[in-house]
C-alpha positions as CSV (number, residue, x, y, z in Angstrom):
1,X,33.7,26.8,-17.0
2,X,35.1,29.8,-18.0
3,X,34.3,33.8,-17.5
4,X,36.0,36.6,-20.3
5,X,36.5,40.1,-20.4
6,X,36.9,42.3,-23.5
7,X,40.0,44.5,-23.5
8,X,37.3,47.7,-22.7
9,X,36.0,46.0,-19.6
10,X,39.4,44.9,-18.4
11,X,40.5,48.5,-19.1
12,X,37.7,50.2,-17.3
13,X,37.7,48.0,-14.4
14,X,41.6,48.0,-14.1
15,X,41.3,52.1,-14.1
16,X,38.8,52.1,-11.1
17,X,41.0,49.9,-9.3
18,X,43.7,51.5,-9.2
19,X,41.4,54.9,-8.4
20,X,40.1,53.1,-5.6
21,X,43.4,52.3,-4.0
22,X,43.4,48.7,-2.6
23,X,41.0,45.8,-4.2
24,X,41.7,42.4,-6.0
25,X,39.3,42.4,-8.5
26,X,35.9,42.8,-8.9
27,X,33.0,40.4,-8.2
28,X,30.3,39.1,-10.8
29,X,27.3,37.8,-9.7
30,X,23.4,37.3,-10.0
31,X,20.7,37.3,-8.2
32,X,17.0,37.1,-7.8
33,X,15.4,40.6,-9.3
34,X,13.6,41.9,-11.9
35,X,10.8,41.2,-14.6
36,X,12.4,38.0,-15.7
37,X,13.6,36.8,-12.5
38,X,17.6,37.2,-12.4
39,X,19.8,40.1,-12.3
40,X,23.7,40.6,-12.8
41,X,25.4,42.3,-10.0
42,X,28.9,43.8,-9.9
43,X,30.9,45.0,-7.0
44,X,34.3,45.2,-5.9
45,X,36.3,42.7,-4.1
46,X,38.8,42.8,-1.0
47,X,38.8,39.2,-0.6
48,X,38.7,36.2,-2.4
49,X,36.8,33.7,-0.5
50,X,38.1,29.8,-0.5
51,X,35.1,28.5,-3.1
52,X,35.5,31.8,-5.4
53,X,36.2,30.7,-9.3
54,X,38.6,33.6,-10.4
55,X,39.5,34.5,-13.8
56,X,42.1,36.8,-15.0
57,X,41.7,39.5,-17.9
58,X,45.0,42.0,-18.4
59,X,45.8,42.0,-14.7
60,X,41.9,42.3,-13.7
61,X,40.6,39.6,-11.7
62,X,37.1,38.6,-12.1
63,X,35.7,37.1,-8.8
64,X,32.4,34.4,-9.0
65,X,30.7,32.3,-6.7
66,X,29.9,29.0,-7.1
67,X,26.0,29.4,-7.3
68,X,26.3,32.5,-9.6
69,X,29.1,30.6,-12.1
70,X,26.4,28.2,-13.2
71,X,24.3,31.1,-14.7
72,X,27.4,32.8,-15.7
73,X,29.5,30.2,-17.7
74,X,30.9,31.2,-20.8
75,X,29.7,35.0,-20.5
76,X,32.1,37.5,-21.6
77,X,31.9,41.5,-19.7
78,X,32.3,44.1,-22.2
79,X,32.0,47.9,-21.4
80,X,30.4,50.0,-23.9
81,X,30.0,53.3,-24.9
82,X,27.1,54.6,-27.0
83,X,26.5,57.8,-27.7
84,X,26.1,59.5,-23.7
85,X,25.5,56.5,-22.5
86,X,28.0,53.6,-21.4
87,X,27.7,50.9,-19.3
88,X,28.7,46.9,-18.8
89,X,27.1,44.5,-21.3
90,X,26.9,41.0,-20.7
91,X,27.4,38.6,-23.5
92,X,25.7,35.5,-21.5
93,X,24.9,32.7,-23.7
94,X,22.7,30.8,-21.2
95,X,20.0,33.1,-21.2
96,X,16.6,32.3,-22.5
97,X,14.8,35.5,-22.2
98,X,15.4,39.3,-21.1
99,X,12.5,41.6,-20.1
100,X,12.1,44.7,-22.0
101,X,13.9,47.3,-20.1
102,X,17.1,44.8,-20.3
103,X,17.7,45.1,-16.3
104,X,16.9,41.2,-15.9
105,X,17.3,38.0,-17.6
106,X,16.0,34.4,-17.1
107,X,18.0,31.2,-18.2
């Protein structure tokens, strides 16, 4: 099982780390929301709990839990820019269907 980061994401991440001041990494995760059912949730971590699956991108730790790393395995977290707009894309290869306003996905 294995999480990835593009060099954008790592870059982007690794910048508001270091803004922030203290932090590990930053924590991926899912849960129930949305049209289709699941929802990606990002936030930053402190401290890696005991069952927490990390993976490393250029010095940026990506935090997962257990439960969320089944939905998650083998997604990559790219940061994007298009036109005014940028954001975090996920590149999940387990999911089935997204609704239309691409806030929630189902596997």
């Amino acid at each position: 099982m294995a999480i990835s980061m593009t060099p954008a994401a790592s870059d982007h991440i690794g910048k508001y780390l270091k803004g922030r001041g203290h932090g590990c990494g930053i924590r991926l995760g899912v849960r129930t929301s949305g049209c289709s059912g699941m929802a990606y949730v990002l936030e930053f971590v402190d401290d890696i709990q005991e069952e927490d699956q990390v993976f490393e991108s250029d010095g940026v730790k990506v935090v997962i839990d257990p439960k969320s790393l089944l939905y998650l395995d083998g997604t990559e977290l790219d940061f994007v820019k298009e036109g005014l707009n940028e954001g975090f894309k996920f590149n999940n290869p387990n999911v089935k269907n997204e609704c239309g306003c691409g806030e929630s996905f189902n596997i």
